[in-house]
N, C-alpha and C positions, 0 to 999 in steps of 0.2 A: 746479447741475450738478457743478461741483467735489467738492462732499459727495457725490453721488449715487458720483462714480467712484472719491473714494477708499474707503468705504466697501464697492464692486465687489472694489478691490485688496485691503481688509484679508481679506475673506470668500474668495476667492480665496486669497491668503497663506495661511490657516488653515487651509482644505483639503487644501493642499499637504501644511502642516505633517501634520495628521491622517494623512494618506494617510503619509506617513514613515514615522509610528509603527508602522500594520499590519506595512510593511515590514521593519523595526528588530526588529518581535517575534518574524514570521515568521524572521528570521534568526537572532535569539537560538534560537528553537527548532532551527533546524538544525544548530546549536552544541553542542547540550546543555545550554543556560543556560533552563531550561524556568519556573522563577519568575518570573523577569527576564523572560524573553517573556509570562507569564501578565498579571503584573504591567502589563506594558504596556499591553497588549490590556482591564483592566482599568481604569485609568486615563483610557482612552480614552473609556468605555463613560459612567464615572459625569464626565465634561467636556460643554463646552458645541457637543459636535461637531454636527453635523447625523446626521437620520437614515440617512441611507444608511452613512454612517462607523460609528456603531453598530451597525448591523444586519452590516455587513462583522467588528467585533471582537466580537460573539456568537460569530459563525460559526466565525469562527478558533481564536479558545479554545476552543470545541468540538472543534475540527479536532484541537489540542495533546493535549485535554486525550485524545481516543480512541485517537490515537496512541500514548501513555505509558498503555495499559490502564489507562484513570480513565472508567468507561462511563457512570458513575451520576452525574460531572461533567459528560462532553460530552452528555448527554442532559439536563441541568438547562439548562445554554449554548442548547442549539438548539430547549428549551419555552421558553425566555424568549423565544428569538430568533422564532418561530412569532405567541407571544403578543403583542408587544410591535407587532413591525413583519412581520405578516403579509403585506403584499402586496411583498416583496424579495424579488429573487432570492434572495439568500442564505435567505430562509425557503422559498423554493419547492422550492429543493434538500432541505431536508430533511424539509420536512412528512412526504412520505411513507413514508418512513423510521424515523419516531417509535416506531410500534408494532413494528420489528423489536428494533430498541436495545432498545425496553424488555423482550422477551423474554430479551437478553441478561442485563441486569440483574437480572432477576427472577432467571435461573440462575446468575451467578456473584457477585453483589453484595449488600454489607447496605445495606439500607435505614434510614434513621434514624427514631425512632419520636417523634412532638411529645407522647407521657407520660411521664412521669418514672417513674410507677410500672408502668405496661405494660413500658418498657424495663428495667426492674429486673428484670421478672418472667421477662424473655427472654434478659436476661445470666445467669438462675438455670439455666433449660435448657439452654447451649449450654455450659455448667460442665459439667453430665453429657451430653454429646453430643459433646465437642469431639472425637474422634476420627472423626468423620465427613469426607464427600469434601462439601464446597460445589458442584463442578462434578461432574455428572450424566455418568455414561457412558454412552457410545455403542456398542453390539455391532457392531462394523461388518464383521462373518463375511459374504459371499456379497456384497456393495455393492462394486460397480466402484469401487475409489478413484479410479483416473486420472480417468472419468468425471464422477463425483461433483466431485471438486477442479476438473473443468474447465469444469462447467456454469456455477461464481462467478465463475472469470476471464475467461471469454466474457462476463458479465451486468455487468464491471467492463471490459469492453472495448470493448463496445456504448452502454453506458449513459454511458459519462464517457470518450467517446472523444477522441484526442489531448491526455490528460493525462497527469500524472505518474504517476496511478495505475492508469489505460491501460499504460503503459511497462511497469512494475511485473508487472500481470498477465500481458502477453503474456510477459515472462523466468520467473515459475512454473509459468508455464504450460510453457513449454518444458521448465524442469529437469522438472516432472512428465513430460511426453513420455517425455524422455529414461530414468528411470526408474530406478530405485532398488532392491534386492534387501535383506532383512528380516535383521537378525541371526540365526546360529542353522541350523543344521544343517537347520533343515525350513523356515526361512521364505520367504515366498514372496516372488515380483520380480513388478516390475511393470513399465507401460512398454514401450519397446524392451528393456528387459530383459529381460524377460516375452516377447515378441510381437515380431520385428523387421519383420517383414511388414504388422502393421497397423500399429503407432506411428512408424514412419518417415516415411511420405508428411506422417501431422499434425505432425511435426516440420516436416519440408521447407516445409509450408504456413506454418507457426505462424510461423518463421524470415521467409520471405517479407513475413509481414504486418507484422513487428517492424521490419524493415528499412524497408519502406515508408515506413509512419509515424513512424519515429522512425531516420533514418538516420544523428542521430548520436548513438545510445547506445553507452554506453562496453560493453557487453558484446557489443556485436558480434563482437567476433574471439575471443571467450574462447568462445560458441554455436558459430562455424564451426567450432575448432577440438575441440569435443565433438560435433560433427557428423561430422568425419572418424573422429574413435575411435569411434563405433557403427558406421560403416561398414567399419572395422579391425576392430577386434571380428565381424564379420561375415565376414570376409573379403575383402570387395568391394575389393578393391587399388584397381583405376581410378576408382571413387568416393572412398576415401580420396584421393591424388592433385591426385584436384580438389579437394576442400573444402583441404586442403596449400596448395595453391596459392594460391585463393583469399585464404587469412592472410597469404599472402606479399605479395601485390601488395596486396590493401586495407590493406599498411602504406604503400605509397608511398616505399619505399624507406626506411625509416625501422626503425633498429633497436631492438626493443621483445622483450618474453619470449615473447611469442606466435610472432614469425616469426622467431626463432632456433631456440623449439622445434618448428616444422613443419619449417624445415630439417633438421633434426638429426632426425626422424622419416624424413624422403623419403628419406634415405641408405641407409634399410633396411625397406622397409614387408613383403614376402612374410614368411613365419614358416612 
């Protein structure tokens, strides 16, 4: 009985320890110490972890490596991770995802070739070719950008809801709202730039959902307060006013750059 519990403790201890490691590397990565987190995650992989702890540091290094634009890495990461130990979470997330990455890849990534003399033959053509673009352009004349851009961070807001990368979308999403005008004496705006009457309210709304679910993102008052300037920008005084406000009180009396400078705006909003 004694052997049975310590044995419990060590495999338990080891766990622990393992489980660290994801930790340790996932923070290295948010560091910028991205070897040293590969590295770990690595480590892990080729130890005498248990499966789910592996199938966790596939995934991860996957995670690192598509982050840091490495596609043709994190799609190696998440076939092993699929092949290996198919029935984990971490493989179910991405199973189906395989085949878009690898569109990716196919369009922006070289592939490594297992001949020695094929790859010779390909390093000869791309000698007289190198002046070409590797990534494929897109005419994007007459395509709703705001649309188009919003249909991904909808499908990243739905699909991986109250995450990080939920957060993430609903703020691009917003600056997209908000909206943007093109260098250049003829370019064109978009957004509440473009349109204040239709791209407001999906601000209004977007804003709403952001706050909901994630009420303590740090760009909350940095949104309100680009809320009140489209409504400046527009003129609407008594909606500027409010969203003013707003920045001031969700500081909680706390002096920060935000609600000094809605203050020092409310002292003269008419033009």
């Amino acid at each position: 009985m004694k052997i049975k519990v310590l044995a419990l403790t060590i495999a338990l201890s080891c766990s622990s320890s393992w489980a660290a490691s994801i930790d340790k590397a996932n923070l290295l990565s948010e560091h910028g110490l991205i070897s040293l987190a590969k590295e770990e995650l690595i480590d892990l992989i080729f130890s005498n972890s248990n499966s789910e702890i592996k199938a966790k540091a596939y995934y991860e290094l996957g995670n690192i490596s598509f982050e840091n634009n490495q596609v043709s890495a994190a799609l190696n990461s998440w076939k092993k991770l699929v092949e290996i130990y198919p029935s984990s979470s971490e493989a179910k997330l991405v199973k189906d995802r395989l085949e878009e990455l690898s569109q990716i890849v196919g369009e922006n990534a070289k592939e490594s070739v297992d001949n020695a003399i094929a790859a010779s033959y390909l390093k000869h053509a791309d000698f007289w070719s190198d002046d070409r673009s590797n990534t494929f352009v897109i005419d994007s004349s007459w395509i709703p950008k705001v649309e188009a851009a919003n249909k991904w961070y909808d499908k990243v807001i739905s699909e991986y809801a109250n995450t990080k990368a939920a957060r993430i979308a609903y703020e691009e999403k917003l600056r997209t709202l908000l909206g943007w005008k093109e260098r250049g004496q003829y370019g064109s705006s978009y957004g509440v730039e473009s349109d204040f009457d239709t791209y407001m309210p999906q601000v209004l709304q977007t804003f709403a959902s952001l706050e909901s679910d994630f009420p303590n993102a740090p760009t909350l008052q940095a949104f309100r307060y680009q809320i009140a300037e489209a409504y400046w920008s527009a003129k609407e005084w008594d909606n500027t006013r409010e969203w003013l406000n707003a920045v001031i009180e969700k500081s909680n009396g706390k002096d920060n750059f935000y609600k000094d400078t809605a203050e020092r705006r409310l002292k003269k909003i008419e033009y």
